[in-house]
N, C-alpha and C positions, 0 to 999 in steps of 0.2 A: 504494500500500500504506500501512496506515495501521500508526503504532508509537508508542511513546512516547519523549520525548526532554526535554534540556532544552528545545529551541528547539521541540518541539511534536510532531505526529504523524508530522512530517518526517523523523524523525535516530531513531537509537539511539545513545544517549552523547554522544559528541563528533563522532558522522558522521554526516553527511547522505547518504541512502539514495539509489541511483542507478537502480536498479531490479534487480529479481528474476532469479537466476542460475538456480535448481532449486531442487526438493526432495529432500532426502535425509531419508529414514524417517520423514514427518510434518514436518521442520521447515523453515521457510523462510531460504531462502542468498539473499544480497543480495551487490551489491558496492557498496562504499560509499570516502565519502573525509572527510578529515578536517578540518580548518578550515584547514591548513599545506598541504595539496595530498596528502598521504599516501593513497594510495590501502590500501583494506584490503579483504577477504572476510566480512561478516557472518553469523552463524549462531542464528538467534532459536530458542532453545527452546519446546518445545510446552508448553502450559499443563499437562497432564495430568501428563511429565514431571518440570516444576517444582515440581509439587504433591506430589509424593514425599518423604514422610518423609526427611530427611538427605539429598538430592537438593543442594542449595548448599553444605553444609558439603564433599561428595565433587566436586563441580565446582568449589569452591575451592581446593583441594587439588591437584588435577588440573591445573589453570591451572597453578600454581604450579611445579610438575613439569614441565610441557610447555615453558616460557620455556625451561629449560636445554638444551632438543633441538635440533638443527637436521641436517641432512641435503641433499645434493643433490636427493632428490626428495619432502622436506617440507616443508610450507606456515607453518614457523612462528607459532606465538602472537604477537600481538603486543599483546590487551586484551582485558578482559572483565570483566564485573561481573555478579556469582553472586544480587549480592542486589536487583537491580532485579526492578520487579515482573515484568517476562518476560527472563531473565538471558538473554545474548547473548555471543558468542565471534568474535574478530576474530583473521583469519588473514592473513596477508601476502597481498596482493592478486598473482596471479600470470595473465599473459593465456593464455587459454585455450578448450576445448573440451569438456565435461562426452562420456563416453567413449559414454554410451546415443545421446546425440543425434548423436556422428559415424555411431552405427554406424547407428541407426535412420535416416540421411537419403541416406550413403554404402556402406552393407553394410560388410561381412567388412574387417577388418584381413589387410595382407599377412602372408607369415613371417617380415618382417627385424624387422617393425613391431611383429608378436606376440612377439617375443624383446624387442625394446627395452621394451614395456610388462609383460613376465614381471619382466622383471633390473630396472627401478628400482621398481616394487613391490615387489619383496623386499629390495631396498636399502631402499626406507622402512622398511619391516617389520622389517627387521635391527638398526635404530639403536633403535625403537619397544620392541622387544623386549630391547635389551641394557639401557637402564633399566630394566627393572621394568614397561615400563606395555604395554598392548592397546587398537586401534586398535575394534575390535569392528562396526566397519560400512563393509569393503571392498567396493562394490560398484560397479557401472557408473556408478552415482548420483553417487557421490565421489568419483572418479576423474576429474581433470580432464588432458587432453593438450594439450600444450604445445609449444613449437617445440625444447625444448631435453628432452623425456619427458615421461613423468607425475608428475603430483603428489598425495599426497591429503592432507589435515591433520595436522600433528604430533598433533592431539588428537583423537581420535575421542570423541564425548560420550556412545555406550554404552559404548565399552569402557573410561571413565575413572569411568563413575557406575554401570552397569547393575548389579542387582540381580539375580540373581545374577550375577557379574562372569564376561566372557565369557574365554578362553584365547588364548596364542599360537597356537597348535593350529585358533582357529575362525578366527584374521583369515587363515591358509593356505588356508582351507577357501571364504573369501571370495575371495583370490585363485585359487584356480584356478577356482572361478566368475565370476568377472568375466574371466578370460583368457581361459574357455570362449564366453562372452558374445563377446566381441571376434572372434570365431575363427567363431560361426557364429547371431549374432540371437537373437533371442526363443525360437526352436526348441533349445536345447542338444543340440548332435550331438559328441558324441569322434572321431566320425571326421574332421572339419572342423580337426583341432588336427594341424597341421605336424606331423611326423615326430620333429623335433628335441624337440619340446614334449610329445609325448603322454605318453609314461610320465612324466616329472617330475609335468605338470599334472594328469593322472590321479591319482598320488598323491596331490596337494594334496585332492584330492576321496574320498579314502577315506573310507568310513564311523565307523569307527573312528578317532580323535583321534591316538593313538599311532604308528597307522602313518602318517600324513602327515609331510612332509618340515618341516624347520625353515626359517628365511628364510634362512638363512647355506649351508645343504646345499643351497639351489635356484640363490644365485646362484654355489657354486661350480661346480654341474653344470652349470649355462651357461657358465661361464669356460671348463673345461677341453673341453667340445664345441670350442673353437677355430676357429668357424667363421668366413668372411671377415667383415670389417668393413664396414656398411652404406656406399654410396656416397651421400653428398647428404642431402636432410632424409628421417627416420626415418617423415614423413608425406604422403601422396597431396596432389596440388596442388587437387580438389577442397577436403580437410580444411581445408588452410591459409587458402582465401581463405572459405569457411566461417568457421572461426576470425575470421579480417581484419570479417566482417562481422558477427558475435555481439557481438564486445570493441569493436566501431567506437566509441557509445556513451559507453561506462566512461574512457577515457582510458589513458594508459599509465601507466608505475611512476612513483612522482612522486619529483621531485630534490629530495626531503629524507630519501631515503634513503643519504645519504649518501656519494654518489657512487659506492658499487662498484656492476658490473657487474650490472643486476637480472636474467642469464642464469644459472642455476648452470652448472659444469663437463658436462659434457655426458656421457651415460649410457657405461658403457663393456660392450662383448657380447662382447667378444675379449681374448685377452692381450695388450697392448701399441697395442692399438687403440683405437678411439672412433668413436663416429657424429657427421660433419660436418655443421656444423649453416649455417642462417643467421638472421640474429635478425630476428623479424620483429617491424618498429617498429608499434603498434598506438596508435589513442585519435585519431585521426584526425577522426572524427566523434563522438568523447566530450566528457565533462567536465558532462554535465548537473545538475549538483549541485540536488538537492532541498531548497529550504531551507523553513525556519518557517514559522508562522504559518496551520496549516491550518486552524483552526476557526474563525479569529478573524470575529468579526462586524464589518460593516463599517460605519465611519463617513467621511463623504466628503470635502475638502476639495480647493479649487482649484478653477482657471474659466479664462478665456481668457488672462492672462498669463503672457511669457516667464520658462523657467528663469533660475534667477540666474545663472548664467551667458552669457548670451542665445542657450542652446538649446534646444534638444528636450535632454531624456535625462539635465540635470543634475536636482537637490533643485529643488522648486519654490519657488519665493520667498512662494509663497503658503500654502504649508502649517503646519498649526496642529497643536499635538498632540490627542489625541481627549481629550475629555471622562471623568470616570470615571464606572463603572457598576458594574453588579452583574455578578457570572460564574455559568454555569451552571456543574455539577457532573461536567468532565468535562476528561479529560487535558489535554486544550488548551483553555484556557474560552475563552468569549465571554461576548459578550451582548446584548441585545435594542439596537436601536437607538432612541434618545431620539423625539419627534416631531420635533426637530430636523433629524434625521438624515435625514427625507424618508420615503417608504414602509416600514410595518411590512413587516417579513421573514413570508413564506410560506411555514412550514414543509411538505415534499412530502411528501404523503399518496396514493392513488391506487388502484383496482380494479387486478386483475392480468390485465394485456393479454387480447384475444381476436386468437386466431391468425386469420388469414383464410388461409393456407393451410400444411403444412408437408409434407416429404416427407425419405425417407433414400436417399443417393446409398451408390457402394460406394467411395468414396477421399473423405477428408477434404478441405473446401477449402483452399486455401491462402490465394486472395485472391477477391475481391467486389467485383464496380462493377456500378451498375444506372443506365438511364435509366427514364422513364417505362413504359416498356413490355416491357423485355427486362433480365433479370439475366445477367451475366458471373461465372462461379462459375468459380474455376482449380483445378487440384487437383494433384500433381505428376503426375500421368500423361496430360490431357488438358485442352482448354478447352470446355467447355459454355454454351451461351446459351438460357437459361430465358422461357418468358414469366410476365410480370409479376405478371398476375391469376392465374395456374393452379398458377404451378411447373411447367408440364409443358415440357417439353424442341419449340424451335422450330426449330432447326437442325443442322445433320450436327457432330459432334466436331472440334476440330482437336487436331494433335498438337503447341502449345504448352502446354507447361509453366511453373510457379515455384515449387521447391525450399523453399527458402526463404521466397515470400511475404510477406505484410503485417505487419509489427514493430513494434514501438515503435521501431526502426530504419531500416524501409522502407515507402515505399508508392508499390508497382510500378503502379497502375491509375490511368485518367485517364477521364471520357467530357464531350465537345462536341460539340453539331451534330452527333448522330448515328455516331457514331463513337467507337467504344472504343479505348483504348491500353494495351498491353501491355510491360512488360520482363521476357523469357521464354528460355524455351531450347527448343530441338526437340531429336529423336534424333541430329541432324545438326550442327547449327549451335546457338552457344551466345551469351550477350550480344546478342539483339535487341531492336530496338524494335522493336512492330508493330500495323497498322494494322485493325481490324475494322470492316466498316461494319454497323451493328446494324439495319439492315433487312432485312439476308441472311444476314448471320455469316460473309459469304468476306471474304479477307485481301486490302486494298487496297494495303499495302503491308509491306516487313519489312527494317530494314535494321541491319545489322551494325555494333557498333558497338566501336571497338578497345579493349580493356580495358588496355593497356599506353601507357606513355608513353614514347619511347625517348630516353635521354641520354647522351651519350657513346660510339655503339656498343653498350649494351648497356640494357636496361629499368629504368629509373629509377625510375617508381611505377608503379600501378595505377590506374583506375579503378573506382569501387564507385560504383554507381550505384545511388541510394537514393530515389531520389523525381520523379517524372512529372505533367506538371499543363501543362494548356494555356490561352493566351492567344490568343484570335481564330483566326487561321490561322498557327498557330506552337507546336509542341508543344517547350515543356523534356524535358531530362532533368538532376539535381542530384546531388552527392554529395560524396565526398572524396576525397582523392588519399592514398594509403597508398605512403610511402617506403619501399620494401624493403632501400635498403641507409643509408639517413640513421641521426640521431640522435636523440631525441625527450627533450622534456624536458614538465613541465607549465607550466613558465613558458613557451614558448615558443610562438607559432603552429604551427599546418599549413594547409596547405592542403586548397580544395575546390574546384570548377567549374558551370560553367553552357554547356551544348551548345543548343543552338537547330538543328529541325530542321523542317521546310516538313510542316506538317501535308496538304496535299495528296498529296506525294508522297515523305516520306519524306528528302528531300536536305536533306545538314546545311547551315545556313547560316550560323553561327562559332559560336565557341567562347570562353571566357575562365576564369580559374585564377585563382588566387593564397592569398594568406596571410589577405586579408580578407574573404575570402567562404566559411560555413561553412553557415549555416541559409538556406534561400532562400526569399520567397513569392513566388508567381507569380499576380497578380490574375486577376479572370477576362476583362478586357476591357483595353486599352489597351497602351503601351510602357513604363511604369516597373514593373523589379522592384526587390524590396527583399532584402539581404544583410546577413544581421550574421555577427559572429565575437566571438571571446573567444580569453584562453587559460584550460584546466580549471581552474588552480588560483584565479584569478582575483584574481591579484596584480597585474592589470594590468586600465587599462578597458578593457571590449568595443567595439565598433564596430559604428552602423548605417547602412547605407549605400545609395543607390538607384542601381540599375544599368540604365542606358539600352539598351531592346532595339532601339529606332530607331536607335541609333546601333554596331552591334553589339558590346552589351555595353559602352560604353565606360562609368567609373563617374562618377556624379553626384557631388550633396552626400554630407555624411555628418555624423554625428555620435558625438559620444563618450558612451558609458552606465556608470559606476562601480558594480559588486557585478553584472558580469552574465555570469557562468562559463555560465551555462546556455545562453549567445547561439553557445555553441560544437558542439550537437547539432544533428545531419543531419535529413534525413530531412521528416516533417510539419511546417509552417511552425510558428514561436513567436510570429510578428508576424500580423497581418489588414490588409485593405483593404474599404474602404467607402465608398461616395461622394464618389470622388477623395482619399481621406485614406490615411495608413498609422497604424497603429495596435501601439504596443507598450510595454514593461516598462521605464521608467527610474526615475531617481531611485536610492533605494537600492532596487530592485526594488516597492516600493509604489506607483508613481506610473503612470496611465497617458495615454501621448501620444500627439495627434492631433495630426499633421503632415500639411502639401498633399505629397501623391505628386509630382510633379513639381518642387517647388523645395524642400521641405523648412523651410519655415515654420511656427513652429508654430502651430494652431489652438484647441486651449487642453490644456488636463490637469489631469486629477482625481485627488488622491491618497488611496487606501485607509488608513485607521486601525482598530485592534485597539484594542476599548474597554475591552481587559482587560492594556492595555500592551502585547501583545506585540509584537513585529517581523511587521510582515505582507509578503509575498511571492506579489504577484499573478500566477497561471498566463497562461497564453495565449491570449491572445483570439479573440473569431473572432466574424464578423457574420453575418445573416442577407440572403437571396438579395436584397432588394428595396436593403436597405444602408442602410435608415434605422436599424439597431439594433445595438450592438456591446454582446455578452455576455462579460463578465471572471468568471471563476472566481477566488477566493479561501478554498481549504478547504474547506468543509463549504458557504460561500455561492457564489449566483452571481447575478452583478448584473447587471443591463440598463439601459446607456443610452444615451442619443440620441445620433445619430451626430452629428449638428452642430454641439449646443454641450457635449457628456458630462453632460445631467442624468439622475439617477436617477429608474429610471421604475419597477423591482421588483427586489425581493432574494427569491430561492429558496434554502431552506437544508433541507441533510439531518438528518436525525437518528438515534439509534440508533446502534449500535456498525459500524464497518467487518469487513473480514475478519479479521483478527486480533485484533476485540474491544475496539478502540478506538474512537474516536469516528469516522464515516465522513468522506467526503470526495468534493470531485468531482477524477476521473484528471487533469481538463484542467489542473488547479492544480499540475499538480507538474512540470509543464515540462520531460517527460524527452521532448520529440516520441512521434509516434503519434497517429492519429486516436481521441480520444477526449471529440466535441462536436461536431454539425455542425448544420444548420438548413433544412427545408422550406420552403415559403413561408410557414407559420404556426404553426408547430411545432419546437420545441429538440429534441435527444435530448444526453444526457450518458452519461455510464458513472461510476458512481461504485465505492469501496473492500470496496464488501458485493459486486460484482461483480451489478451491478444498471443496466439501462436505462432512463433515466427519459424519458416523453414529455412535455412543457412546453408549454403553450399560451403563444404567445408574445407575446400581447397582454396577460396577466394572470398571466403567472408560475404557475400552477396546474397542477400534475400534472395530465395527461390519464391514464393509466397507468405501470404501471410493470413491468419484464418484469426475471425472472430463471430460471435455470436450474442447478438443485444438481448437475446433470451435466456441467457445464461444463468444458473443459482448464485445467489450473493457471492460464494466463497470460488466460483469459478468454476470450471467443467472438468470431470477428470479426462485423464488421457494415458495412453502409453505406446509405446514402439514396436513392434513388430516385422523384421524383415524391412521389408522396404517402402513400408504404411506405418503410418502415425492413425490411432483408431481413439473416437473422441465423443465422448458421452456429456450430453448436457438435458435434465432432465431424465422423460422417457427416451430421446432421438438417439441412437449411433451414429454415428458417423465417419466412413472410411475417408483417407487420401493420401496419395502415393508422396513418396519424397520430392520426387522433381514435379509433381502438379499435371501430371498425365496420365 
């Protein structure tokens, strides 16, 4: 996503963007953190909004007002700034579950669960209402669920600015529709709303303003019902590990808040009672902090000698500051690279793709793996195998599922030698790995894999299994370990793991954990992986480190990386491999190193300069199949060079504004994991900020085409590579197209 900041298109204000939470009514919610480890909630106002006569003067105001509230189940202010050119509102970062997505992925909330989300709504409401002020956009949208209730922002931005100003009366009006919402999906039925609830929630939804109940009249009619006290979390264990795997990401509350308890006191539904709760430690596979320098053009420095330090990962001893230059006329300038500098930048131009085939299924996919000749399309109700050329369906359905699906936090699919891998669920069995051979699409194998870690008698953590990817005949599976009953701080490690499982037949062959292994890649050939870690706040350096599959799991060298918070997300690797080398972000995240995979020597490094000063912060690399080319995204560019000694061979750079009307960017640059960059035998695909596919010839850096699609889901359409087709799902639609656009 692209924004404006001081540090670039990275940040709004003083936080660096971590990635996109929802939308609520047009505007986009970020969770973000601060340069101290503070995590926060961002809230980017809509241009059209902003543009409102005395629209800042009334949200400054409003700000102002809202710092004095606080509440068990509000989201306190805690910054904003009215007069930036897209004013923005930061809310106390709280882990959670936005209430549409529990419900659209899990159904119907119970009745204990519909009372707990009734009574700390209307507790919000109560406190919202006793100053003076109106929330004005209660809705499934804003409503985030939590291990300890719901939350929604001390400040609601219509009903602090809206024109005409909304009533106490309508955020009622909102609540019993969002309680209605929770009670029976998309459909609104009153008969679906508990016994207990109907008449109050009923009321809340009269037409008439007057007759709707106040927030103080609703939560005492819940008190005095006197019904028993919830036993255990107020939330289905679906939700929870749901939850566990949304926030994985983001990090948890950071320990500059002070040291109290970041749980409020817990909702209370009875007299003298309360719902027990258990706190669940979240951030596990967080902390990807999004930093500067996205547009910066690149100037190159550095060659084959060791950091000063005499490693990989420190400042290089060779690095020069960049020359100065002229900057373009745009949030985050750049500029043109001198001749000096090695190949002029290619700005990406291109026709707009030809489909070679598309079709609409009736369930959305979830996830997408294609070989040459068969697509793997998941949906949560079934698994279908497509052929390649036609789209027409080759095989009988299986009843694997994945729920959840392909993330900026997961990527459940894998395919080698003829064989696809899944981590799925059936009607029956839940947490598999399984095995498809994609000549027939029957299940070779399917094995269960324990999602619990038992300590002491009783379940320690969790496993969240976030990323799948196979080496010769040996399928990973990666992720992190979620402490259910620890303590979590942002200075602090967590752990994550590495399972190794006999790709013939499924049988685990060990395992390993710990506190140093967070991000994993898994080359496509040989025994050495590579693991790094951090902790989010990144007051400490990260660690990168090579983990011996020949030896199982035991860990090799390592090295230390300074400014490298982001080394702490799951999920799609942040590092690359290519031609026996490993490939990744040190320095103060400008530099990048090519180290020998096996002993960890280094092979040289080249460090990226912003010729317009800035700080630059090169994204995540990734090479092409043959492995003589390793492509670095930095903003708006992305550079190709040799894998052998890192000369620059072209710079491709976007232009035009991103989605929110800033200067674009490529997704791979911002190092929050997630597949967004992979490579054919001769052909790049990126995804850049205008939520745009671009095809790159990869011998000349030249736009082959470029694909986009206005109907796409908020978070963007999935995609993946196959052969010599890029296969691209938005919604229900497929959609095939060849590399070269023929």
């Amino acid at each position: 996503m692209d924004h404006p900041g001081a540090d670039g298109a990275h940040r709004i204000g003083r936080y660096a963007l971590l990635g996109r939470q929802s939308t609520v009514s047009g505007r986009e919610v970020f969770a973000a953190r601060a340069d101290d480890g503070l995590l926060v909630t961002v809230t980017v106002v809509g241009p059209r909004l902003a543009a409102d006569p005395g629209f800042r003067d009334r949200f400054r105001a409003a700000v102002e007002a809202a710092r004095a509230l606080s509440g068990a189940f509000l989201a306190p202010v805690v910054d904003a700034d009215a007069d930036a050119p897209v004013p923005w509102l930061a809310t106390e970062f709280t882990a959670g579950l936005p209430l549409r997505q529990a419900v659209d992925r899990h159904g119907p909330l119970s009745e204990p669960a519909l009372r707990v989300l009734a009574d700390g709504l209307a507790r919000a409401l109560a406190v919202l209402h006793a100053a003076g002020t109106v929330h004005g956009e209660v809705s499934p949208d804003s409503v985030l669920l939590t291990m300890d209730g719901p939350r929604i922002s001390a400040l609601g931005i219509v009903g602090a600015t809206g024109r005409p100003a909304p009533s106490p009366a309508d955020d009622m009006f909102g609540l019993g529709s969002t309680v209605l919402f929770a009670a029976s999906g998309d459909e609104p039925d009153t008969d679906a709303l508990p016994a207990s609830l109907r008449e109050v929630i009923g009321g809340c939804l009269y037409p008439e303003p007057p007759d709707r109940p106040t927030a103080e009249q609703l939560v005492d009619y819940l008190r005095r019902q006197d019904l028993p006290a919830l036993k255990g979390s107020w939330l289905p264990p679906a939700v929870t590990a749901d939850m566990a795997a949304a926030t994985a990401a983001v990090g948890s509350v950071s320990a500059g808040s002070g040291g109290r308890d970041p749980f409020p006191p817990p909702p209370v539904i009875a007299a003298g009672t309360g719902v027990s709760r258990r706190k669940l430690i979240l951030g596990l596979a967080g902390g990807a902090a999004v930093l500067g320098g996205a547009a910066a053009a690149l100037a190159l420095s550095g060659g084959s000698s060791p950091a000063s330090d005499g490693r990989a990962g420190g400042p290089g001893s060779t690095a020069r500051p960049a020359s100065p230059s002229g900057t373009r006329s745009t949030p985050a300038s750049s500029a043109s690279p001198s001749s000096t500098d090695g190949p002029e930048r290619i700005v990406l131009a291109g026709p707009d793709a030809v489909k070679a085939w598309s079709g609409a299924g009736k369930h959305a996919p979830t996830c997408l793996e294609a070989s040459d000749k068969v697509v793997m399309v998941v949906t949560g109700t079934a698994t279908s195998f497509l052929d390649a050329a036609t789209g027409k369906s080759v095989f009988p359905r299986l009843n694997t599922t994945s729920d959840l699906g392909t993330s900026s936090l997961k990527y459940p699919t894998a395919y080698a030698d003829g064989v696809f891998y899944l981590l799925c669920d059936t009607p029956s069995r839940s947490g598999l790995l399984a095995a498809f051979d994609a000549a027939s699409g029957k299940v070779k194998w399917a094995t269960k894999m324990a999602d619990t870690d038992p300590g002491g008698g009783t379940h320690a953590a969790m496993y969240l299994s976030d990323y799948v990817a196979v080496a010769g005949d040996t399928v990973y599976v990666c992720g992190g370990l979620l402490e259910l009953d620890g303590k979590f701080s942002t200075d602090s490690p967590s752990a994550g793991y590495i399972r190794a499982f006999d790709a013939a037949t499924g049988k685990g062959l060990w395992r390993v954990k710990g506190t140093d292994i967070n991000n994993v890649l898994v080359p496509p050939s040989g025994s050495h992986l590579l693991a790094t870690s951090a902790v989010p706040s990144g007051k400490k350096p990260g660690r990168v480190q090579m983990i011996d599959a020949g030896r199982k799991g035991a860990r090799g060298w390592h090295v230390s990386v300074p400014d490298a918070a982001f080394y702490f997300t799951t999920g799609w690797p942040l590092t690359c491999y290519a031609a026996g080398l490993f490939l990744f972000a040190g320095g103060k995240g400008d530099t990048l190193f090519a180290v020998d995979a096996a002993t960890g020597s280094e092979k040289w490094h080249q460090r990226f300069d912003a010729k317009n000063g800035d700080q630059v912060h090169i994204g995540a690399p990734f090479a092409g199949p043959d492995g003589t080319t390793v492509y670095v995204p930095v903003g708006s560019d992305l550079a190709a060079l040799a894998t052998a000694d890192g000369t620059l061979r072209w710079v491709a750079t976007l232009d035009g504004a991103g989605e929110m009307g800033i200067s674009n960017m490529f997704n791979a640059s911002l190092r929050t994991s997630g597949m967004s960059a992979r490579c054919s035998a001769d052909t790049v695909f990126a995804t850049d900020s205008a939520k745009t596919l671009w095809a790159i010839d990869a011998a000349t850096g030249r736009a082959r085409w470029r694909y986009s699609d206005p109907g796409q889901p908020d978070v963007g359409f999935l995609w993946t590579v196959g052969g010599d087709h890029v296969f691209i799902a938005s919604h229900l639609t497929l959609t095939a197209i060849a590399a070269h656009g023929r």
